[in-house]
C-alpha positions as a LaTeX table, in Angstrom:
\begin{tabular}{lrrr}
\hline
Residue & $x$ (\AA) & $y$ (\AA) & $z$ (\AA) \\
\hline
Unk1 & $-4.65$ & $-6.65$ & 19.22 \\
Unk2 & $-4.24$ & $-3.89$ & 21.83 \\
Unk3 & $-3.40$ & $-0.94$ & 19.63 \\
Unk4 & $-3.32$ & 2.91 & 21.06 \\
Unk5 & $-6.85$ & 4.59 & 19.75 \\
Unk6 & $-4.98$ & 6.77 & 17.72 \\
Unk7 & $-1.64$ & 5.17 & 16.90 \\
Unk8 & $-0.49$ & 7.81 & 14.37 \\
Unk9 & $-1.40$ & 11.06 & 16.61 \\
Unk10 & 1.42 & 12.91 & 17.46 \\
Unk11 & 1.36 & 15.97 & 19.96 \\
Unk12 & 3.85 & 18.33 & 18.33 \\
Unk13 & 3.02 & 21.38 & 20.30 \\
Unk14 & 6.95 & 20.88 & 21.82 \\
Unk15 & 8.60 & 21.67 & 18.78 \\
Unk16 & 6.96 & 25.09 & 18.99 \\
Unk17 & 9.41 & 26.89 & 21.05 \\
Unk18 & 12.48 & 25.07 & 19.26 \\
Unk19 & 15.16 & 26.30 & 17.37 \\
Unk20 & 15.27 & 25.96 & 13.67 \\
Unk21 & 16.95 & 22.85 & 13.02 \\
Unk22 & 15.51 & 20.90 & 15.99 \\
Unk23 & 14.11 & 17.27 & 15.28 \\
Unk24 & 13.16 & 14.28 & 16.88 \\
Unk25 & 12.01 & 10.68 & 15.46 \\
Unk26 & 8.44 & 8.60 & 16.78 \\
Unk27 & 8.99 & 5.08 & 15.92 \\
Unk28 & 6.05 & 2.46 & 16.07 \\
Unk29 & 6.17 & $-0.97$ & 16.07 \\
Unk30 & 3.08 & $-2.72$ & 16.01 \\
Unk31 & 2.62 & $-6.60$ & 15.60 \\
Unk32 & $-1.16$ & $-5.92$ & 14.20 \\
Unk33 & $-2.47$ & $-2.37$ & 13.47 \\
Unk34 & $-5.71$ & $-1.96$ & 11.17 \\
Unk35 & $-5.93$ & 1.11 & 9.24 \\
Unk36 & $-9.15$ & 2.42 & 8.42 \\
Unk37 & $-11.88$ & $-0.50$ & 7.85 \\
Unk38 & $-10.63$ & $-3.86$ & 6.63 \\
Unk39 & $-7.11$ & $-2.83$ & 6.40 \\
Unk40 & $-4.80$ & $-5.04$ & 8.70 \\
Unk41 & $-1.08$ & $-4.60$ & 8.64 \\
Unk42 & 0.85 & $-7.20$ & 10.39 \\
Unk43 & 4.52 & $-6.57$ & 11.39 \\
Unk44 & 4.22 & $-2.89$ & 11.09 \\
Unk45 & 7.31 & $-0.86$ & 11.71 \\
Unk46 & 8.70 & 2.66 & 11.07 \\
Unk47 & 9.69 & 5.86 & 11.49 \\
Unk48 & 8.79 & 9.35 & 11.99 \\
Unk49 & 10.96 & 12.44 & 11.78 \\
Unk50 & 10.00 & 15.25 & 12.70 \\
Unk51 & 11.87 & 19.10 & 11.85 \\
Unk52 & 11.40 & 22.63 & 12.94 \\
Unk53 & 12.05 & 24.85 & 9.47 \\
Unk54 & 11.39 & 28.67 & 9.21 \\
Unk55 & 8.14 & 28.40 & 7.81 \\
Unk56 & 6.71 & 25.20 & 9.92 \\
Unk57 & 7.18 & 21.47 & 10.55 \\
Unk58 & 8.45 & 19.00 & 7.83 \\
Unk59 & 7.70 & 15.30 & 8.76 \\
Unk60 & 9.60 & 12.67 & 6.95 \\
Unk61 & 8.54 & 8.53 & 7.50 \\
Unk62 & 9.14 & 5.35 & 6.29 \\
Unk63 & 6.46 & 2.70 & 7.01 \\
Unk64 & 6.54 & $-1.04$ & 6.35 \\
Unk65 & 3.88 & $-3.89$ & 6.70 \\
Unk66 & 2.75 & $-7.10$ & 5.45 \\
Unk67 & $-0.33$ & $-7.26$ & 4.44 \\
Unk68 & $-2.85$ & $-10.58$ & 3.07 \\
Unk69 & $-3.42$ & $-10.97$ & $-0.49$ \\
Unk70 & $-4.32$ & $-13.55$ & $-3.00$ \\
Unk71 & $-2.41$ & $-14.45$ & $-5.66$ \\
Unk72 & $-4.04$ & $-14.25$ & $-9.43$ \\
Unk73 & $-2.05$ & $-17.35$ & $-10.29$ \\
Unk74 & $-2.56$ & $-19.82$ & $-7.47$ \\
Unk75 & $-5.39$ & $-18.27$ & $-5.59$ \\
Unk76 & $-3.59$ & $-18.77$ & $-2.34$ \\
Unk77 & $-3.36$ & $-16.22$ & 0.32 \\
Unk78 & 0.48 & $-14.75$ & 0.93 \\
Unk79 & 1.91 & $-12.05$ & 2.99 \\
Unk80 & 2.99 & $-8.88$ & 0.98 \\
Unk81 & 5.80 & $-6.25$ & 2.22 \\
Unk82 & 4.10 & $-2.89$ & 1.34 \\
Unk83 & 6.42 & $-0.24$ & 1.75 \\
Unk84 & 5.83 & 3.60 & 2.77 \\
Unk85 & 7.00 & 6.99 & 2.84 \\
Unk86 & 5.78 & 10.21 & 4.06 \\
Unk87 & 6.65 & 13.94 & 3.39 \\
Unk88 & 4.28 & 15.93 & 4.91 \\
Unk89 & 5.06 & 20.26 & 5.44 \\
Unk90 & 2.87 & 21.50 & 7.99 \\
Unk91 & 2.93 & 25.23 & 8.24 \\
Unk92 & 2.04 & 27.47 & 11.06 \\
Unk93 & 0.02 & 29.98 & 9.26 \\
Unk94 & $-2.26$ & 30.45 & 6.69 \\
Unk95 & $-0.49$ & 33.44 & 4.81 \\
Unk96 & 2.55 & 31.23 & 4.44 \\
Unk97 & 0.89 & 28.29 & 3.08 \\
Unk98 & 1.04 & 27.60 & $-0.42$ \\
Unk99 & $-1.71$ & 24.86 & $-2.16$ \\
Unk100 & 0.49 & 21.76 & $-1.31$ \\
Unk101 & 1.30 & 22.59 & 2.34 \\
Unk102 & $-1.13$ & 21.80 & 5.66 \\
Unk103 & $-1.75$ & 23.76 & 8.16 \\
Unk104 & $-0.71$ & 22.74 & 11.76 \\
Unk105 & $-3.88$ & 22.73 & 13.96 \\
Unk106 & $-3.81$ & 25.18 & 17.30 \\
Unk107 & $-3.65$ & 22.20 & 19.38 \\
Unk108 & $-0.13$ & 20.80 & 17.50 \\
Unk109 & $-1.65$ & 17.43 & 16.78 \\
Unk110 & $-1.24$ & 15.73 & 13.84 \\
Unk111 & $-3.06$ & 12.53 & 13.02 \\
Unk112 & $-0.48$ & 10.54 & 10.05 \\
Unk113 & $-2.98$ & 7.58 & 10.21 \\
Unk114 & $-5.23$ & 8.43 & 6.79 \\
Unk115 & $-1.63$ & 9.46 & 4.88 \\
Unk116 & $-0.13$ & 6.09 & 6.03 \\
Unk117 & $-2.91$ & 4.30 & 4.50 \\
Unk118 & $-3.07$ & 5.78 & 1.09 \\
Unk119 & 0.63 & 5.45 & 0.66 \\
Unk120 & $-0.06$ & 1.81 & 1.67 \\
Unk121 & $-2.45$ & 1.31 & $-0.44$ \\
Unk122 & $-0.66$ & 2.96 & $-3.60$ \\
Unk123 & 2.07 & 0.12 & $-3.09$ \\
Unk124 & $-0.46$ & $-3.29$ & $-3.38$ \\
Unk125 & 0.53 & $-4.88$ & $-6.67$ \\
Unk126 & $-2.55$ & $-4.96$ & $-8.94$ \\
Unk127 & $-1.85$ & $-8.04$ & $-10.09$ \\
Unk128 & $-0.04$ & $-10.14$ & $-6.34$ \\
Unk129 & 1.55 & $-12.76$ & $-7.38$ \\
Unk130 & 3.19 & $-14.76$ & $-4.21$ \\
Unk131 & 6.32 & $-15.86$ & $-5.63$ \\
Unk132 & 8.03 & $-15.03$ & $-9.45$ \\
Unk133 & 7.88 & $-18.85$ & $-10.53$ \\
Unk134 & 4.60 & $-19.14$ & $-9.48$ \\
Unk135 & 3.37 & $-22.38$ & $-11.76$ \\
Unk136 & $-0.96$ & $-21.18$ & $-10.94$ \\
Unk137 & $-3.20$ & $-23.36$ & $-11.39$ \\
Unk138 & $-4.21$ & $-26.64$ & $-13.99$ \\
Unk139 & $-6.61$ & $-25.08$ & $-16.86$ \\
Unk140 & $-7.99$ & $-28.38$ & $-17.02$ \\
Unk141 & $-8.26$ & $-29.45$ & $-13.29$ \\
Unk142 & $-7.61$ & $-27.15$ & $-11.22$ \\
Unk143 & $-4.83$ & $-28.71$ & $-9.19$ \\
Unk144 & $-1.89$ & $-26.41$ & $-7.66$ \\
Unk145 & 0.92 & $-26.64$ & $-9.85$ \\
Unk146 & 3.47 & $-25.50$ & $-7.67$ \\
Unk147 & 3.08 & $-28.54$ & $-6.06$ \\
Unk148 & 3.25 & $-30.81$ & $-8.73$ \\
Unk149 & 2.32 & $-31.86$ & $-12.30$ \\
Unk150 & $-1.00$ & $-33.22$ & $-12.82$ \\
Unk151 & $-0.08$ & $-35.00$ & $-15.91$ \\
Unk152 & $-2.56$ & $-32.55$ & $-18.25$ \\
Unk153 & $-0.73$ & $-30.71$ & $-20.95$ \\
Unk154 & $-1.25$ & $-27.44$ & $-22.32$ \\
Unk155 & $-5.12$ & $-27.00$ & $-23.62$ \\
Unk156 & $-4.90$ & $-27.10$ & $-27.31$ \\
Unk157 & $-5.47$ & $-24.40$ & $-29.30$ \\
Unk158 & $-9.37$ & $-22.87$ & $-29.98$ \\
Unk159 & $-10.82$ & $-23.06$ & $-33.57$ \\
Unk160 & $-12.31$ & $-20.28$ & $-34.02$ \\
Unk161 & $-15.63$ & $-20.55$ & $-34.38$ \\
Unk162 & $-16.47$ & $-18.69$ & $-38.17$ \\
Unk163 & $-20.49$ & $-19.10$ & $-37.26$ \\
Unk164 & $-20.35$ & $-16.28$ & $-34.83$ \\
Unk165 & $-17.67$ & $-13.81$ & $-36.19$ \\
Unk166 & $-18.73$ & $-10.68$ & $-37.47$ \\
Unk167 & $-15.87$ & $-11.09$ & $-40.69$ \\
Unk168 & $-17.39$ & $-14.62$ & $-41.64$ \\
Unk169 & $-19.17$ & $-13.66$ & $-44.64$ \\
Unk170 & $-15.72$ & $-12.03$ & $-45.90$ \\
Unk171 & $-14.15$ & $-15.66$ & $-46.23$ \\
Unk172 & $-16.55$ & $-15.72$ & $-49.12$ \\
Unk173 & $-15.60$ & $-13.24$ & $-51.11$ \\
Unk174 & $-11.81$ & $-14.34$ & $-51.61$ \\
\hline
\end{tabular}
């Protein structure tokens, strides 16, 4: 993987001197990029723009990148598209901020590499499942229905069991 050290840095310390109105767009395109610890996007793509307003710098992105999960049907491993955005205002002083905005840093860089990541992470299903028909796994032996019956049917209904319920002296009283 030979990824920049800081990917997601942009100098910005040009758009100073510009006209109101000026922008300009940083693409990336990375075929791996790991985000924080233990967060590996493959296939990662997207855009940056960047625009001079009156009060400071309004960046706009859209990020996409598969990422490895399992899914809670079949247990198998699959690539999922997370998707992205950013809208970040960074102002350029502190009497003009209000509780939402950022402040642009004296040097004019801005690292978009932590905001990247918790939009990423926002978008992971909470439940992956690799594919809708997804046909999981045999309850009796385990075996992979998607590719193929096992011959087991469905598990039959549970009794319940009236020894351990807490309403089982009630059946009594009737």
């Amino acid at each position: 993987m030979n990824t920049p050290r800081h990917p997601f840095r942009l100098n910005l310390g040009f758009f100073l001197p510009q006209s109101i109105g000026y922008r300009h767009d940083f693409p990336f395109a990375y075929e791996e990029i790991e985000l924080g610890k233990d967060f590996l996007l493959r296939k990662f793509e997207g855009t940056v723009t960047v625009s001079r307003m009156p009060q400071g710098l309004l960046l706009q992105g859209l990020f996409e990148g598969d990422f490895e999960l399992e899914c809670v049907r079949c247990l198998k491993p699959y690539q999922h598209r997370l998707h992205s955005e950013l809208t970040e205002l960074y102002v350029f002083n502190r009497r003009d901020a209000s509780d939402d905005d950022l402040i642009l840093p004296d040097n004019a860089q801005v690292d978009l590499d932590e905001f990247i990541r918790e939009d990423a992470e926002v978008d992971i299903p909470f439940h992956p499942i690799c594919k809708e028909d997804c046909e999981g796994l045999c309850q009796v032996c385990g075996t992979d229905l998607n590719l193929g019956d096992c011959g087991h049917d469905e598990l039959p209904p549970e009794e319940p069991d009236d020894s351990i319920s807490p309403f089982a002296g009630l059946k009594d009283l009737r």
